[in-house]
DRENDO-1510 file (C-alpha; in Angstrom, 1 decimal, always signed):
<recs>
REC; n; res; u; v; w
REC; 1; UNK; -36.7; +40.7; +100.7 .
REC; 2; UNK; -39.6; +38.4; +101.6 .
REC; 3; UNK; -40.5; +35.3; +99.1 .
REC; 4; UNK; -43.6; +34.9; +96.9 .
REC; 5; UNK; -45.0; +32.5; +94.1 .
REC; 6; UNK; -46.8; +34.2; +90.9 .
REC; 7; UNK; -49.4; +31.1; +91.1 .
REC; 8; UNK; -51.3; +29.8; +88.2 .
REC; 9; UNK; -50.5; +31.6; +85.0 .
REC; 10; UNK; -52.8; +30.8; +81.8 .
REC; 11; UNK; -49.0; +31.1; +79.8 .
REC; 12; UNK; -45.2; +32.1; +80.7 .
REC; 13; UNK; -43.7; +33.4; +77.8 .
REC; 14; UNK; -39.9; +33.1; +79.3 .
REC; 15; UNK; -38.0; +34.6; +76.4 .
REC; 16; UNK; -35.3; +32.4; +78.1 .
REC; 17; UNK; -32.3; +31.0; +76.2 .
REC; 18; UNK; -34.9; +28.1; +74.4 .
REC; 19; UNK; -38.1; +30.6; +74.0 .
REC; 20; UNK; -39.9; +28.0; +76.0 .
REC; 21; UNK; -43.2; +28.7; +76.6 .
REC; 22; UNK; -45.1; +27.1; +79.6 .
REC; 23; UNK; -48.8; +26.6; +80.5 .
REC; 24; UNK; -50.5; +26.5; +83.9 .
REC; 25; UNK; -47.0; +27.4; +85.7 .
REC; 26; UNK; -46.0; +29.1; +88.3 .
REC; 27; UNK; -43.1; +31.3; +89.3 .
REC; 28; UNK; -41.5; +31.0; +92.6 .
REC; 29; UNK; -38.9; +34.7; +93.1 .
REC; 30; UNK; -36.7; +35.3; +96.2 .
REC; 31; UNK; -34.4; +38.6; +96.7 .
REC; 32; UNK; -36.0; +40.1; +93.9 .
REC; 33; UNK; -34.3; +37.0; +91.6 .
REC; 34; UNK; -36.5; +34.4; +90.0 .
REC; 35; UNK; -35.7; +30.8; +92.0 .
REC; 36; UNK; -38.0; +28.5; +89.7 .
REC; 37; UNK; -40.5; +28.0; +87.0 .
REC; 38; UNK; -43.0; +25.3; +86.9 .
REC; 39; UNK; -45.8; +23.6; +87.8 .
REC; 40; UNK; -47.3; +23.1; +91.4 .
REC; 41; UNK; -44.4; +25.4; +92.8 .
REC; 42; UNK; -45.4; +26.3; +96.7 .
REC; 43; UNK; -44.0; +29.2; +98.9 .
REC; 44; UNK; -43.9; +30.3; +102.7 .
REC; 45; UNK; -44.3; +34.1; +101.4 .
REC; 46; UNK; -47.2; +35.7; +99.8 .
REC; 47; UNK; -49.0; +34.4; +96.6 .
REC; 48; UNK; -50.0; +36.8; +93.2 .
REC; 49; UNK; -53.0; +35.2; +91.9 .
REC; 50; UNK; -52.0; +34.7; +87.9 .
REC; 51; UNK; -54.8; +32.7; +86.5 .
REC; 52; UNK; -56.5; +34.2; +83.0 .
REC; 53; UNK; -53.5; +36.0; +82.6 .
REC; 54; UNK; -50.3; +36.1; +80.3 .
REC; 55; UNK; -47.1; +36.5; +82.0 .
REC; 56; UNK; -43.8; +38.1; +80.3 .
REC; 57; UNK; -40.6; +39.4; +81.2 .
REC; 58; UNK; -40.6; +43.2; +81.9 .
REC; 59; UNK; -40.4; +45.1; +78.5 .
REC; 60; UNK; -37.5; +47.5; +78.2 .
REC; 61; UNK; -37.2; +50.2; +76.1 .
REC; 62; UNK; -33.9; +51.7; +75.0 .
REC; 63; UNK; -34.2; +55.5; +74.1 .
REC; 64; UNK; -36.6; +58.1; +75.6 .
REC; 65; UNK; -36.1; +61.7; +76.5 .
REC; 66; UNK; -38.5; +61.4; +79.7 .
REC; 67; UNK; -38.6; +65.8; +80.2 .
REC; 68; UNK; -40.4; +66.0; +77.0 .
REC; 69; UNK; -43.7; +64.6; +78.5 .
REC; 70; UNK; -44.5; +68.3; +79.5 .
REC; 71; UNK; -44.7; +69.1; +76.1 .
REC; 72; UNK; -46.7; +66.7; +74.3 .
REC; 73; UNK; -49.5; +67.6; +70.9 .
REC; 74; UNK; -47.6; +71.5; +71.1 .
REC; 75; UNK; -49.0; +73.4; +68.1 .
REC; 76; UNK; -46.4; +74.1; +65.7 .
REC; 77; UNK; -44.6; +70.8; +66.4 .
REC; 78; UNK; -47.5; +68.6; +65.4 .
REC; 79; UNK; -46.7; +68.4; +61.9 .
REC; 80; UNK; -43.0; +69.4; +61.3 .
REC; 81; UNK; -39.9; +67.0; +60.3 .
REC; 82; UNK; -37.6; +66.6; +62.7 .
REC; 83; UNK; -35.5; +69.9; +62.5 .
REC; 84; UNK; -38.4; +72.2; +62.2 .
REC; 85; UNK; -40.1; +70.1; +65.5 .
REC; 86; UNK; -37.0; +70.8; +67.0 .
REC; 87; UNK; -36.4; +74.4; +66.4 .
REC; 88; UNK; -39.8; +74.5; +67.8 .
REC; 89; UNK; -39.8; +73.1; +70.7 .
REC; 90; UNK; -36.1; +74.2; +71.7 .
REC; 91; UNK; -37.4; +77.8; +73.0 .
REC; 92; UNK; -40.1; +75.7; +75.6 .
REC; 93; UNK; -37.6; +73.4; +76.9 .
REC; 94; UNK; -34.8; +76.5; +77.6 .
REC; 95; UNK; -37.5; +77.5; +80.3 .
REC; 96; UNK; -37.4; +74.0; +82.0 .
REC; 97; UNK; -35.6; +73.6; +85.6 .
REC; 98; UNK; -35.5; +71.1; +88.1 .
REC; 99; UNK; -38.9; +70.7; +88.8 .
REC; 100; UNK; -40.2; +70.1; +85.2 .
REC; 101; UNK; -37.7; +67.7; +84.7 .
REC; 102; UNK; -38.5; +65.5; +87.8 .
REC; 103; UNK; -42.4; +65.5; +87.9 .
REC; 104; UNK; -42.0; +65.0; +83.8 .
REC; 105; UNK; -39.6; +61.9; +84.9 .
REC; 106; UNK; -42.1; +61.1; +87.4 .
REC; 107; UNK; -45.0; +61.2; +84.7 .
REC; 108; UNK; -43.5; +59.6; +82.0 .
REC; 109; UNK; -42.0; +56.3; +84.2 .
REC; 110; UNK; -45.6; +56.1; +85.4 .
REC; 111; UNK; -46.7; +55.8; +82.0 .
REC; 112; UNK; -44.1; +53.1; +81.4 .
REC; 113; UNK; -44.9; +51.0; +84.0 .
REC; 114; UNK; -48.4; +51.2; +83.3 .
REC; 115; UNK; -47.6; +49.5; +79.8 .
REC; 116; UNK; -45.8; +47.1; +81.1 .
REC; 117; UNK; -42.3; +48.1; +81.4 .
REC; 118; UNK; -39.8; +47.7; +83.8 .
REC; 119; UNK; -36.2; +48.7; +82.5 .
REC; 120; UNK; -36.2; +52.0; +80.5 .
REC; 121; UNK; -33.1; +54.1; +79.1 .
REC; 122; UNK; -33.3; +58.1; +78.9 .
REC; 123; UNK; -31.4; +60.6; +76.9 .
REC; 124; UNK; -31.7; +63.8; +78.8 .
REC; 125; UNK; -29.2; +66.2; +76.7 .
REC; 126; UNK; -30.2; +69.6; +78.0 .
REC; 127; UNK; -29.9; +71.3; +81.3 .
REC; 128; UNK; -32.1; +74.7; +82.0 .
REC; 129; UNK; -31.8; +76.5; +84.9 .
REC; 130; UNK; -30.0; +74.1; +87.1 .
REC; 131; UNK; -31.7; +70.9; +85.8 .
REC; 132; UNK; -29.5; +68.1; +86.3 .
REC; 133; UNK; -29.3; +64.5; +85.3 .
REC; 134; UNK; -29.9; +63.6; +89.2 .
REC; 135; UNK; -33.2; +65.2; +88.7 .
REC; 136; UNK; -34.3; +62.2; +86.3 .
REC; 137; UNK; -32.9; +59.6; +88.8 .
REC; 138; UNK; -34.7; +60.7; +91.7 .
REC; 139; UNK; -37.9; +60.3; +89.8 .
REC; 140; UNK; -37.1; +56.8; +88.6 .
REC; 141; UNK; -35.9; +55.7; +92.6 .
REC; 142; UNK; -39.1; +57.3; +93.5 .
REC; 143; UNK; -41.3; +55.2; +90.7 .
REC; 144; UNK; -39.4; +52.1; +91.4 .
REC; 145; UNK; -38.2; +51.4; +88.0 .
REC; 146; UNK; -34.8; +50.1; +87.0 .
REC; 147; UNK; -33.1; +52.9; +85.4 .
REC; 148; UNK; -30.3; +53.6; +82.7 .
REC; 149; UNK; -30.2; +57.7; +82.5 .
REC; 150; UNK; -27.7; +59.0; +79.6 .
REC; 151; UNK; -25.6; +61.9; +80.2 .
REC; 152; UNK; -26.7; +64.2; +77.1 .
REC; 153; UNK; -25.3; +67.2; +75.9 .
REC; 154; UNK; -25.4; +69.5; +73.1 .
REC; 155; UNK; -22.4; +72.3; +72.7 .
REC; 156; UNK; -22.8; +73.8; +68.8 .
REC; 157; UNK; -25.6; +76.2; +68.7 .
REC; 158; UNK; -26.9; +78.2; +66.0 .
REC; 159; UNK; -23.8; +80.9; +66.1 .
REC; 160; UNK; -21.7; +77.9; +64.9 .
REC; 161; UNK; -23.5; +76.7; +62.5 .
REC; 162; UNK; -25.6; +74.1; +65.2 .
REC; 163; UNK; -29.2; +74.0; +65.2 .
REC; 164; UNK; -29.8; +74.4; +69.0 .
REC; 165; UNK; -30.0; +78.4; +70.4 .
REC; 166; UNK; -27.0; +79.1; +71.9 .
REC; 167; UNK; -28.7; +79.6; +75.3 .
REC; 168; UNK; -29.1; +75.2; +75.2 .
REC; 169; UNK; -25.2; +74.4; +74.7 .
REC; 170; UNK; -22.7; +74.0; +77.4 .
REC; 171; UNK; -18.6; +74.3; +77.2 .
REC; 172; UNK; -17.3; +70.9; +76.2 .
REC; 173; UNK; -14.7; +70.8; +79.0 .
REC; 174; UNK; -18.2; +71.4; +81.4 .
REC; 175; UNK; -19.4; +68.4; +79.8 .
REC; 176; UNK; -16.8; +66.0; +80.8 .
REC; 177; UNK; -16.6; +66.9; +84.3 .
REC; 178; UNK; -20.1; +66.8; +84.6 .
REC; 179; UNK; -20.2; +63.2; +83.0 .
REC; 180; UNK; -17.3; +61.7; +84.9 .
REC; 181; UNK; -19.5; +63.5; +88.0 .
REC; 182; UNK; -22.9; +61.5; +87.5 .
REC; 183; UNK; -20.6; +58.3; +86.4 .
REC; 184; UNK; -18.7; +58.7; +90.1 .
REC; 185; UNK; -22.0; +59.1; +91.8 .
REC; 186; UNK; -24.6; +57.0; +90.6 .
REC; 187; UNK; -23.8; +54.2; +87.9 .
REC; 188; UNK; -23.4; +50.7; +89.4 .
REC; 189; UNK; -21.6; +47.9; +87.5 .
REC; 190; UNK; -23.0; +44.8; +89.7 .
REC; 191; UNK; -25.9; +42.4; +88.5 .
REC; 192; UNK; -28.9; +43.4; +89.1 .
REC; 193; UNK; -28.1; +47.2; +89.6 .
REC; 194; UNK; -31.4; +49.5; +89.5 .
REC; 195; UNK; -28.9; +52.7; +88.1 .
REC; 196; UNK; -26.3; +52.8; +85.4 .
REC; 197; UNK; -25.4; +55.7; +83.3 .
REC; 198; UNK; -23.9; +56.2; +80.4 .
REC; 199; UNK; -22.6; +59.2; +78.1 .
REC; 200; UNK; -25.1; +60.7; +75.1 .
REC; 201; UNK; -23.7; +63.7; +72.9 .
REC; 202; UNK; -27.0; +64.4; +71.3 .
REC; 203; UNK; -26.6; +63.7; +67.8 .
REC; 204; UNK; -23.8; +64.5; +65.3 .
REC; 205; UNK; -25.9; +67.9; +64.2 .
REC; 206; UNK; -25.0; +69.6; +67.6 .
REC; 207; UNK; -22.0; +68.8; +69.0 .
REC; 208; UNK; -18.1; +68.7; +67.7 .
REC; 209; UNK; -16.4; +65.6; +66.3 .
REC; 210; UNK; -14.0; +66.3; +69.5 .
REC; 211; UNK; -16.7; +65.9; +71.9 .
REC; 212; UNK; -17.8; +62.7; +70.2 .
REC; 213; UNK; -14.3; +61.1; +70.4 .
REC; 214; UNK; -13.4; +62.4; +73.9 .
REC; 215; UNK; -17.1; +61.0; +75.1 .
REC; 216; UNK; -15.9; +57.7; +73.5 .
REC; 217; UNK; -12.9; +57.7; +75.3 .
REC; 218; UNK; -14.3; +58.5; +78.4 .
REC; 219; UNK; -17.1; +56.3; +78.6 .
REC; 220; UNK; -14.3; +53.3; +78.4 .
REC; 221; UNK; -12.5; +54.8; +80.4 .
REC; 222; UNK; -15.6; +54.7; +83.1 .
REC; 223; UNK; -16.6; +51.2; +82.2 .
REC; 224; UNK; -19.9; +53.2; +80.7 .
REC; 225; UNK; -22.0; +52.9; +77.5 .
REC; 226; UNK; -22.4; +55.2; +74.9 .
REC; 227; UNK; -25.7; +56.5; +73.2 .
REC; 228; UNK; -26.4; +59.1; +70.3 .
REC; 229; UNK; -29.3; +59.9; +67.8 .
REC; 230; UNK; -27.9; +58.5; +64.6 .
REC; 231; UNK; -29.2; +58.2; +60.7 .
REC; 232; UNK; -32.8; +59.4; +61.4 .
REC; 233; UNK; -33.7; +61.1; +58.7 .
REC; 234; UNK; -32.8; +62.0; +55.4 .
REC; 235; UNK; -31.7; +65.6; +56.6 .
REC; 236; UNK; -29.8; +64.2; +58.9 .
REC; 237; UNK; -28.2; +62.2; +55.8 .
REC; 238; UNK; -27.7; +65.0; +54.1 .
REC; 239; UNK; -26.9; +66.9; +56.7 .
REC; 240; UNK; -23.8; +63.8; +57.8 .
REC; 241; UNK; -22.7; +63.9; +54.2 .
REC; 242; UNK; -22.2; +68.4; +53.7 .
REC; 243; UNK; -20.5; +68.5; +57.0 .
REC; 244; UNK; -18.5; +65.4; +57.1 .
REC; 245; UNK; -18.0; +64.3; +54.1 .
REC; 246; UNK; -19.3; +60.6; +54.9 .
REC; 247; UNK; -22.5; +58.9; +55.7 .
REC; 248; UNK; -23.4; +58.2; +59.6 .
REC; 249; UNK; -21.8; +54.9; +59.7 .
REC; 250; UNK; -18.4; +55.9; +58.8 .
REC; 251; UNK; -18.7; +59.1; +61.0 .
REC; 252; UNK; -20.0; +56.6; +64.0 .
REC; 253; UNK; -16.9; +54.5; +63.5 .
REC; 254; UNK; -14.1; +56.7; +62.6 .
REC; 255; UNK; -15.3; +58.0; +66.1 .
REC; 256; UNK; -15.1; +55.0; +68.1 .
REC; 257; UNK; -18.7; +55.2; +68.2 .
REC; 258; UNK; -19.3; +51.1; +67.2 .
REC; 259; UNK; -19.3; +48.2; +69.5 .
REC; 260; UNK; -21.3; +46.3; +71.9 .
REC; 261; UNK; -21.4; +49.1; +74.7 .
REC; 262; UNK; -22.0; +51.8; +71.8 .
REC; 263; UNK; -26.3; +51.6; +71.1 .
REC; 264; UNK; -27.8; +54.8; +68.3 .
REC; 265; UNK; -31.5; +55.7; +68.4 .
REC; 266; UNK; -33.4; +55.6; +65.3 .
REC; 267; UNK; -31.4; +54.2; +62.8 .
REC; 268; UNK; -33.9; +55.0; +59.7 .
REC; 269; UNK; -31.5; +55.2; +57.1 .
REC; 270; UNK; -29.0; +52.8; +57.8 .
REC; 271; UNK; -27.9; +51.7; +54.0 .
REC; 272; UNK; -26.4; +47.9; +53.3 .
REC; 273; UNK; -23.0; +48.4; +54.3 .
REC; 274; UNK; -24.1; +50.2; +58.1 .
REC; 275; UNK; -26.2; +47.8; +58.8 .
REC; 276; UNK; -23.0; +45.1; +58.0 .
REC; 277; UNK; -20.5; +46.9; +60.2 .
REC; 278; UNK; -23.6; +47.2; +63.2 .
REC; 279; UNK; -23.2; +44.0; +62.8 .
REC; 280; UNK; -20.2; +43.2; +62.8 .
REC; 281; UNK; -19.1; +45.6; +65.5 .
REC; 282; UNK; -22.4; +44.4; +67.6 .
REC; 283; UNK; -23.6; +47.9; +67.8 .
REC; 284; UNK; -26.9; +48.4; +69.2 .
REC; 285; UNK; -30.3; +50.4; +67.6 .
REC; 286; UNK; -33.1; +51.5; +69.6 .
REC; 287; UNK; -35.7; +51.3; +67.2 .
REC; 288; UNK; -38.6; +54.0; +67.6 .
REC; 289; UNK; -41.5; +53.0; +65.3 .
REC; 290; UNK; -44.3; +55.8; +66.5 .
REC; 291; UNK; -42.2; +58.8; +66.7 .
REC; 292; UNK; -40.7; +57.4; +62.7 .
REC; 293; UNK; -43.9; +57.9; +61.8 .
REC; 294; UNK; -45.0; +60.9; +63.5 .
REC; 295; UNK; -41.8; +62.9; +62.4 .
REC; 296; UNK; -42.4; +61.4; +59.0 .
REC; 297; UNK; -38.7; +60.0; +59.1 .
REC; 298; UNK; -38.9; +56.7; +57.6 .
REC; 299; UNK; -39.2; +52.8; +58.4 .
REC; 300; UNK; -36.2; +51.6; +59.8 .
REC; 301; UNK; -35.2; +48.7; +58.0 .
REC; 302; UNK; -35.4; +46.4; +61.3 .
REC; 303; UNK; -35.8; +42.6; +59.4 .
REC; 304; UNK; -32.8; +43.3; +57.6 .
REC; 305; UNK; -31.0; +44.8; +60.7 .
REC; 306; UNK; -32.0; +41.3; +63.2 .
REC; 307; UNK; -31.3; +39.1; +59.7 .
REC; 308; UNK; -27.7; +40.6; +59.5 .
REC; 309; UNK; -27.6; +39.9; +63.3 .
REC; 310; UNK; -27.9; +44.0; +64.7 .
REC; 311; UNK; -28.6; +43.9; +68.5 .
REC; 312; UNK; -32.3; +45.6; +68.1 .
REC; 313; UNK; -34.6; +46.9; +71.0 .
REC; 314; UNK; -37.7; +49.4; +71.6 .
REC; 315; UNK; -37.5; +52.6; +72.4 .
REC; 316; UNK; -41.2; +55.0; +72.7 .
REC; 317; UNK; -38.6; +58.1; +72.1 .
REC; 318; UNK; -40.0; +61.5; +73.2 .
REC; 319; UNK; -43.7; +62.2; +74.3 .
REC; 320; UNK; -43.3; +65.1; +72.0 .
REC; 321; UNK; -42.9; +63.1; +69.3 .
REC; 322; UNK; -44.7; +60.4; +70.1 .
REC; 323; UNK; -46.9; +61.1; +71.6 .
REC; 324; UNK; -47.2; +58.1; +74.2 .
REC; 325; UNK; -45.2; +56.2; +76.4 .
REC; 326; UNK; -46.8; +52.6; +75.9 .
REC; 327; UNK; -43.5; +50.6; +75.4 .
REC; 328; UNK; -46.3; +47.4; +74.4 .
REC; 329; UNK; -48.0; +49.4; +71.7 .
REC; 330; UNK; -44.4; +50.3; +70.3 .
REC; 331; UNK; -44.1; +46.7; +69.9 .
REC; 332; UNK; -47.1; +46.3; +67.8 .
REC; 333; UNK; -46.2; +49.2; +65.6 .
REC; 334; UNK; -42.7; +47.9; +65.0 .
REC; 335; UNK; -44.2; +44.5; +64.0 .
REC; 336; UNK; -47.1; +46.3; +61.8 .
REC; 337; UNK; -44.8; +48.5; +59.8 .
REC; 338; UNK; -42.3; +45.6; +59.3 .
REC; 339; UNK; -45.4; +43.7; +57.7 .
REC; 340; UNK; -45.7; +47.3; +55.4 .
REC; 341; UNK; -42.6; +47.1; +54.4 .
REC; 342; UNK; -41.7; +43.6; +54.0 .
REC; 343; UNK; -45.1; +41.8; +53.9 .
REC; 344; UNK; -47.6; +40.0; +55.9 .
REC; 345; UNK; -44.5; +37.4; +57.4 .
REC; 346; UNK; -42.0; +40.0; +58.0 .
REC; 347; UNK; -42.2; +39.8; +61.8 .
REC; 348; UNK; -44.6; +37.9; +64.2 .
REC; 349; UNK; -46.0; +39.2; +67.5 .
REC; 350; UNK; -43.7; +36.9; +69.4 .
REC; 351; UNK; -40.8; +38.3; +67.7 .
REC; 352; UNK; -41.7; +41.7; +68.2 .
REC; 353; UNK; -42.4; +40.9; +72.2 .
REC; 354; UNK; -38.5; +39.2; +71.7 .
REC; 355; UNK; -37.6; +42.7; +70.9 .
REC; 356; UNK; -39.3; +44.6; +73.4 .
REC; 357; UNK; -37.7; +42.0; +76.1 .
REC; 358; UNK; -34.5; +40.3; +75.7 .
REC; 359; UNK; -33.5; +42.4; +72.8 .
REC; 360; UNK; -33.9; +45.7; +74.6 .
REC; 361; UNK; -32.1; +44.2; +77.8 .
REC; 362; UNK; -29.3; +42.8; +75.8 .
REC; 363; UNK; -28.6; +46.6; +73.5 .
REC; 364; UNK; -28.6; +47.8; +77.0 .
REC; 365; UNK; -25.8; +45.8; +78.4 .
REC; 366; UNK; -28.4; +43.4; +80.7 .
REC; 367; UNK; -28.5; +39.7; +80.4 .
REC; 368; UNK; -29.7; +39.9; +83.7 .
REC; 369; UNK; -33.0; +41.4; +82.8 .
REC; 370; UNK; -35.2; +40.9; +79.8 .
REC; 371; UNK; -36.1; +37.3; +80.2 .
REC; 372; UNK; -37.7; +35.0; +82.7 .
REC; 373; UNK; -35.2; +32.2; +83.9 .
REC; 374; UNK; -34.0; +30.6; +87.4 .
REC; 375; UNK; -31.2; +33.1; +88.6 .
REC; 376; UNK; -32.7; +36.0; +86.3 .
REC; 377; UNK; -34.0; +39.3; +87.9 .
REC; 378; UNK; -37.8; +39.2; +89.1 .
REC; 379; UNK; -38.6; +41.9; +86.9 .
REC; 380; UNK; -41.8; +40.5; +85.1 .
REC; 381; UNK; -45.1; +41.8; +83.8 .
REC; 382; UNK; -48.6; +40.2; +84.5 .
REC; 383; UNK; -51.2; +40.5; +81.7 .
REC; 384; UNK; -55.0; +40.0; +81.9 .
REC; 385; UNK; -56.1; +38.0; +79.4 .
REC; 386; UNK; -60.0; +37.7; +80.8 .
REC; 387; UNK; -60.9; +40.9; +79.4 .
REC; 388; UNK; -62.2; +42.7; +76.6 .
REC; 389; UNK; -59.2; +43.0; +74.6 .
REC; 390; UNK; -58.6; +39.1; +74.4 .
REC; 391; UNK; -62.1; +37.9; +74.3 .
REC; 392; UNK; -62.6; +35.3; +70.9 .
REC; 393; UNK; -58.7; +35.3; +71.2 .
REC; 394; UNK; -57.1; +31.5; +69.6 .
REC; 395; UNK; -54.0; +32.5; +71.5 .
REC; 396; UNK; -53.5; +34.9; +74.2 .
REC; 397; UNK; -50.0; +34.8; +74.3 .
REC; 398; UNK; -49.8; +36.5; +71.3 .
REC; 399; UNK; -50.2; +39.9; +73.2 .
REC; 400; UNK; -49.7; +42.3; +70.5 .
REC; 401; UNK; -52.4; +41.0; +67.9 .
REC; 402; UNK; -55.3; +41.4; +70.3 .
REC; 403; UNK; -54.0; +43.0; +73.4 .
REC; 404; UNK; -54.5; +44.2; +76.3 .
REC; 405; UNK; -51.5; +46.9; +76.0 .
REC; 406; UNK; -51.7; +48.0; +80.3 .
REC; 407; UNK; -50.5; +45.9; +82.5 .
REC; 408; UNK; -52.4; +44.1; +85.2 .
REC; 409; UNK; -49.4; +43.5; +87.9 .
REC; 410; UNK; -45.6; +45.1; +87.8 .
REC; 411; UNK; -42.6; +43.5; +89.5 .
REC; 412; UNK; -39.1; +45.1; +89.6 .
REC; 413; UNK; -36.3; +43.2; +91.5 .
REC; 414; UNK; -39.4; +41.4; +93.0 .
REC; 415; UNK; -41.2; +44.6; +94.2 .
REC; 416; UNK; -44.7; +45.5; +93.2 .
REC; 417; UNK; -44.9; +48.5; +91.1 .
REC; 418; UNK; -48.2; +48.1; +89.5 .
REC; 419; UNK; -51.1; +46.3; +91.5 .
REC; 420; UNK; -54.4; +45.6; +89.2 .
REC; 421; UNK; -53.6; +48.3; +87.0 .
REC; 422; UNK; -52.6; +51.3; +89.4 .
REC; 423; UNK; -49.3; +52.3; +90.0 .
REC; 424; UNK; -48.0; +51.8; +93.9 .
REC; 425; UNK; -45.4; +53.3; +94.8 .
REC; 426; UNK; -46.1; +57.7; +94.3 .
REC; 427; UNK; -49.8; +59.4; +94.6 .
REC; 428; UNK; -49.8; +59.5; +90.4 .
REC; 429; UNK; -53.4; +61.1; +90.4 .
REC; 430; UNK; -51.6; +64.2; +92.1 .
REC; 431; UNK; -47.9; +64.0; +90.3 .
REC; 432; UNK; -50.6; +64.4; +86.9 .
REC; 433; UNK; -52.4; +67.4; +88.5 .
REC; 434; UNK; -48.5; +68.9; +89.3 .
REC; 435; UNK; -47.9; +68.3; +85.3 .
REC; 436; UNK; -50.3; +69.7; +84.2 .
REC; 437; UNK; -50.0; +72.9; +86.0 .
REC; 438; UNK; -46.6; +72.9; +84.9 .
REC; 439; UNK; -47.8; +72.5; +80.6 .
REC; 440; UNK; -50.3; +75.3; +81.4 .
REC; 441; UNK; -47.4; +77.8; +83.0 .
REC; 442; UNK; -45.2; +77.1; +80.3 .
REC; 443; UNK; -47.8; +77.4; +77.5 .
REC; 444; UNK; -48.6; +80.9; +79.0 .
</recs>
């Protein structure tokens, strides 16, 4: 892979080991790994032009269910609590396949990219007519982003007592085999590895206590994480407490669902004593601001999660119940509903950016992403500062108080992904047409 020199940046916010912060600097990447950062760097290889603009690492966002981008703003689902949006949008996604789920992939990576991110997680937990977690992957190697799928499943529907229709649950020996398949076949343990997987029971409300434990078990047994919907809302409270007998924490853990390679979306609800053993245990949360407020579910009680020491990163969740995919406006919510909560000092934009980099990269399992350092990967997002959004800004680098939220230039592992603001690597203006064809068959 050829060498190049991201020349003349206004700022570098590194989000490296010290937080340093450098101005008028360059970045000098080889092999898609970042080789030096300073001033006055030179190359033999091409040069990205970096002056007026902010440069970061990649963001990376930690939960997403990337099929749901076919069904964003659905009436009926626009303003329901979580179980009711649910049991409303279950029916649509049952008449999903293949397709749907790749050019939804397709659509919803684009829309990643675009806002600046270039390491995003997925939680894909249902498998219409021959959809398969493959499906998701092929979009992401197409895109160009690096990629972290999650082997979902749900097996208790609404015959047992589970809230999915029974035509959306698998057998839970089918699960296994499936997940020890798409571990054999695609997740790669090296540095710098664009694909890992890991295994994601959907959420404690539809499958068994079995499949939980026997995921766990697996998933060590693979050298793979482990990721669940956990604490989200106070029905799911409520629900934790009639069935089990014990708040989310203490089903999590009697599970062998804590640890660093164990990371729950959401997370609303978490009392005192969860956020402690989180902590403890090193557990990971994937805090989704915008969809908590769009479901209605709650703040998540973030400044007390990173002051107990909680690995905490960003995750847009669903564009059902989002209804974006801008992992840099995320950011900004999380900081502004902190402030809510807490007050105006509750959490500064460079804290929240901290969160959206390093923070994500690190609940994910990847020191080697998710900060800008010599031997770090060249994943690293250019931002315009010349524009609209900045102009009258005192300081630029604080991104998420004046913006812009799209990103000017993308690198992944030192390729190009987004090039003044358009995406590179697929014809997007013809993957949206294929989308949207796709919302208007299914909403027939």
């Amino acid at each position: 892979m050829a060498e190049f020199l991201i020349k003349s940046a206004q700022t570098i916010l590194t989000m490296d080991d010290a937080r340093r912060e450098v101005a008028q600097a360059d970045i000098l990447v080889r092999d898609g790994v970042i080789v030096e950062i300073g001033a006055g760097l030179g190359t033999s290889g091409e040069t990205v032009d970096a002056s007026g603009c902010v440069v970061t690492p990649g963001l990376v966002n930690t939960h997403h269910h990337l099929y749901q981008t076919l069904t964003r703003a659905v009436p009926g689902g626009q303003d329901a609590l979580l179980f009711g949006w649910l049991q409303t949008l279950y029916p649509i996604w049952a008449r999903f396949g293949p397709e749907e789920m790749f050019t939804s992939a397709q659509v919803g990576l684009a829309e990643l990219a675009l806002s600046g991110c270039t390491l995003t997680s997925d939680h894909l937990y249902l498998f219409p007519n021959g959809a398969r977690l493959d499906d998701t992957i092929a979009a992401a190697q197409e895109i160009g982003l690096r990629f972290h799928p999650t082997r979902g499943a749900m097996s208790i529907g609404e015959s047992d007592g589970g809230l999915p229709p029974d035509s959306l649950v698998e057998r839970e020996a089918a699960i296994l085999e499936d997940c020890i398949r798409v571990a054999d076949a695609f997740h790669d343990p090296s540095e710098g590895a664009m694909v890992r997987v890991g295994f994601a029971p959907c959420s404690p409300f539809s499958v068994s206590r079995d499949l939980m434990r026997d995921a766990a078990l697996l998933a060590r047994d693979k050298g793979v994480m482990l990721h669940t919907h956990l604490a989200e809302n106070d029905e799911d409270i409520a629900y934790s407490e009639a069935n089990f007998g014990c708040r989310p924490g203490q089903y999590a853990e009697e599970l062998g669902w804590t640890g660093p390679d164990v990371w729950h979306a959401h997370c609303v609800k978490l009392d005192t004593a969860e956020i402690d053993l989180f902590a403890r245990s090193r557990t990971g949360v994937a805090h989704c601001p915008c969809s908590n407020c769009r479901l209605g579910s709650g703040i998540a009680p973030v400044r007390a999660m990173r002051d107990a020491g909680v690995p905490v990163g960003l995750g847009v969740d669903g564009s059902a119940s989002n209804d974006a995919g801008n992992i840099m406006l995320e950011a900004r919510q999380a900081m502004l509903l902190q402030r809510v909560a807490r007050g105006a000092d509750a959490m500064s934009a460079r804290e929240a950016l901290e969160i959206a980099t390093r923070g994500g990269a690190d609940v994910l399992g990847r020191p080697d992403c998710g900060r800008l350092a010599p031997g770090k990967r060249a994943d690293i997002a250019i931002w315009d500062v010349s524009g609209i959004e900045s102009a009258g800004s005192w300081d630029p680098a604080a991104l998420l108080l004046a913006g812009p939220t799209r990103v000017r230039h993308l690198f992944v592992e030192g390729r190009q992904i987004v090039r003044d603001g358009h995406v590179t690597t697929i014809d997007l203006p013809r993957v949206i047409e294929r989308q949207n064809a796709l919302a208007r068959a299914l909403a027939g």
